[in-house]
C-alpha positions as CSV (number, residue, x, y, z in Angstrom):
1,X,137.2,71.5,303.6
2,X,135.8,73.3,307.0
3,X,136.9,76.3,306.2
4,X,135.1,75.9,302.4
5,X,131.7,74.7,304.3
6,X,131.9,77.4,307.4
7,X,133.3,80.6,305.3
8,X,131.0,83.3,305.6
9,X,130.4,84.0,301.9
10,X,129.5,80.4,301.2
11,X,127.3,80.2,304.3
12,X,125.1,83.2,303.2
13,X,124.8,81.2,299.7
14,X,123.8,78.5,300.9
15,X,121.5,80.0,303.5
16,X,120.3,82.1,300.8
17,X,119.2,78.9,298.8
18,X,117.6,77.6,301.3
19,X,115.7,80.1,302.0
20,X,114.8,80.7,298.5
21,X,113.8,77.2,298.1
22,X,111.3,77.1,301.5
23,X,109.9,80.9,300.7
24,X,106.9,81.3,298.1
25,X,106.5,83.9,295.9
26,X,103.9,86.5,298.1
27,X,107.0,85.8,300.7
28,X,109.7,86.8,297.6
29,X,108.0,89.8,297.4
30,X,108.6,91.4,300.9
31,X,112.6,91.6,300.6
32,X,112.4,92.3,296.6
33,X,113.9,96.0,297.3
34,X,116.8,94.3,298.9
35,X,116.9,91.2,296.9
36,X,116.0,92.4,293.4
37,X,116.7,96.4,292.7
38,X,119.6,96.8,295.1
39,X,121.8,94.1,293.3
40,X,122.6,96.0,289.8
41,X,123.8,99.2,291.9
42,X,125.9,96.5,294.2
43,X,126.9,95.1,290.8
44,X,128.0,98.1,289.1
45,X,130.2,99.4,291.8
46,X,132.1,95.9,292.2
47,X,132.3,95.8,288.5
48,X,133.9,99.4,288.8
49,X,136.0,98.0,292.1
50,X,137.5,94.8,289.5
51,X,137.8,97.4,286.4
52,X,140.3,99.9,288.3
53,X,142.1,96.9,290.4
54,X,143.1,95.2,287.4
55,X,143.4,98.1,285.5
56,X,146.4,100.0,288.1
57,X,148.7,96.4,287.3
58,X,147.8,95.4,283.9
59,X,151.8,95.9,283.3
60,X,151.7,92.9,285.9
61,X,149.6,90.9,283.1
62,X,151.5,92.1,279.9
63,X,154.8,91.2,282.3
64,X,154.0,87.7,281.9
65,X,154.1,86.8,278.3
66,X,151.8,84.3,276.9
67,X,151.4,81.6,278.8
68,X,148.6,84.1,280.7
69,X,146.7,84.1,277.4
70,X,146.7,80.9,276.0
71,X,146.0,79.2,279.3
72,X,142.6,81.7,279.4
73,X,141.5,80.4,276.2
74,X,142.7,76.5,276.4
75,X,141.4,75.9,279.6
76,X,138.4,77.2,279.0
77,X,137.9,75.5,275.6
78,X,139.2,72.1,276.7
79,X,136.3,72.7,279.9
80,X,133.8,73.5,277.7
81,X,134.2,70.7,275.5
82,X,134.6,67.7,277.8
83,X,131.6,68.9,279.5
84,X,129.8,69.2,275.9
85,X,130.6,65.3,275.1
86,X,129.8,64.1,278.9
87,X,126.6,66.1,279.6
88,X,125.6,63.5,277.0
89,X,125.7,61.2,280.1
90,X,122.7,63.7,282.6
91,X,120.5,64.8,279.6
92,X,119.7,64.8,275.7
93,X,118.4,68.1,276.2
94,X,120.3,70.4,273.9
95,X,120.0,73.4,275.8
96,X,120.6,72.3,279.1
97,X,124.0,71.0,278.0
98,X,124.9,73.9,276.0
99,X,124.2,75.8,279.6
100,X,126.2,72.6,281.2
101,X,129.4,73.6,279.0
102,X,129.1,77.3,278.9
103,X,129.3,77.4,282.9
104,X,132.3,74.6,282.9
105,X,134.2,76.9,280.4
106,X,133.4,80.1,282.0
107,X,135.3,82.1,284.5
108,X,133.2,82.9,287.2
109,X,133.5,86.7,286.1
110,X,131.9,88.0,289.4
111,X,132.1,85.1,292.1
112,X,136.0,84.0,291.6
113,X,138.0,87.4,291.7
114,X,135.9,88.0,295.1
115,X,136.6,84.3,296.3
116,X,140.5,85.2,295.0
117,X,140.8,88.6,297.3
118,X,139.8,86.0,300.0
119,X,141.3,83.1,299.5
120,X,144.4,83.8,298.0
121,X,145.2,87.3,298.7
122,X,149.1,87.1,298.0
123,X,147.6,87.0,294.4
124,X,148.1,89.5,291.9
125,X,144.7,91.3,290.3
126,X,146.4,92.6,287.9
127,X,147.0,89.2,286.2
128,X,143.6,86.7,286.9
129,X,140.9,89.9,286.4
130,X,142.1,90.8,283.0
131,X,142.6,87.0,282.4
132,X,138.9,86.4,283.4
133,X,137.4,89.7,282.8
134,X,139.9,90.2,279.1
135,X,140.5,87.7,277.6
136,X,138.2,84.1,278.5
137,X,134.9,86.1,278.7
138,X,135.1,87.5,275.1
139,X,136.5,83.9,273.8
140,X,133.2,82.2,275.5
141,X,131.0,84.9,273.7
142,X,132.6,84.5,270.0
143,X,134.0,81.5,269.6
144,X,133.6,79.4,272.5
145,X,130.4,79.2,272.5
146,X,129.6,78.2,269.3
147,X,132.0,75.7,269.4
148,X,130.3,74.3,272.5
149,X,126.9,74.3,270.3
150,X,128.7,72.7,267.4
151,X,130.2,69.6,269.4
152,X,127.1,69.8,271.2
153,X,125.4,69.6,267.7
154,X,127.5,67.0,266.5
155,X,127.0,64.7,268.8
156,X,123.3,65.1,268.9
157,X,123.1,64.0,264.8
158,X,125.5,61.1,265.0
């Protein structure tokens, strides 16, 4: 739990939200070049970083069978789900829980395989990128999403 609250990624979040939350907007303005504009170039080169890490051991994610696959979707699903029915629970606001489920189903696209290289860094790339990046994030955009909206939905007329 220390090392959680005193990491050095987690303390620039959390320093950053403070900040955020205590600056107004004329403030906002002064670091927007570093703030605002950098971040997509940042983006793109870590996105390029996770693209040819997974890609050189994708054999390492093919290696493993199934299980890989169906534990990206179920997980997910199952996530995305509970959280549909028990956002019930913090609002009736339809969109709000749709947002509530999408984040518990997703995979943290950007944020976890950093965290991972950190945190775990025995672990293989070439199996949780291409899990996250492969095969939950296009389930969340076709089918798991709507299915979040549906329960969501169903729940809302009954």
């Amino acid at each position: 739990m220390s090392h959680s609250i005193t990491n050095g990624s987690v303390f620039l979040i959390v320093g950053s939200l403070l900040i955020g939350f205590l600056a107004n907007d004329q403030q906002a303005q002064g670091i927007k070049p570093f703030t605002t504009d950098i971040f997509k170039g940042f983006l793109a080169i870590f996105l390029l970083d996770m693209g040819l890490s997974s890609g050189r051991r994708l054999n390492d994610f093919f290696s493993c069978g199934w299980f890989p696959i169906f534990f990206a979707i179920v997980v997910p699903a199952v996530n995305g789900v509970l959280v549909a029915i028990i956002s019930s629970l913090i609002t009736d606001d339809v969109g709000n829980r749709f947002m509530f489920a999408v984040l518990a189903a997703s995979a943290s696209y950007i944020a976890v395989p950093a965290a991972m290289k950190i945190a775990a860094p025995g672990a293989n790339p070439g199996i949780y990128l291409p899990m996250t990046l492969v095969v939950t994030f296009p389930f969340n955009i076709t089918l798991g999403m709507p299915l979040y909206l549906s329960v969501i939905n169903s729940i809302c007329l009954s």
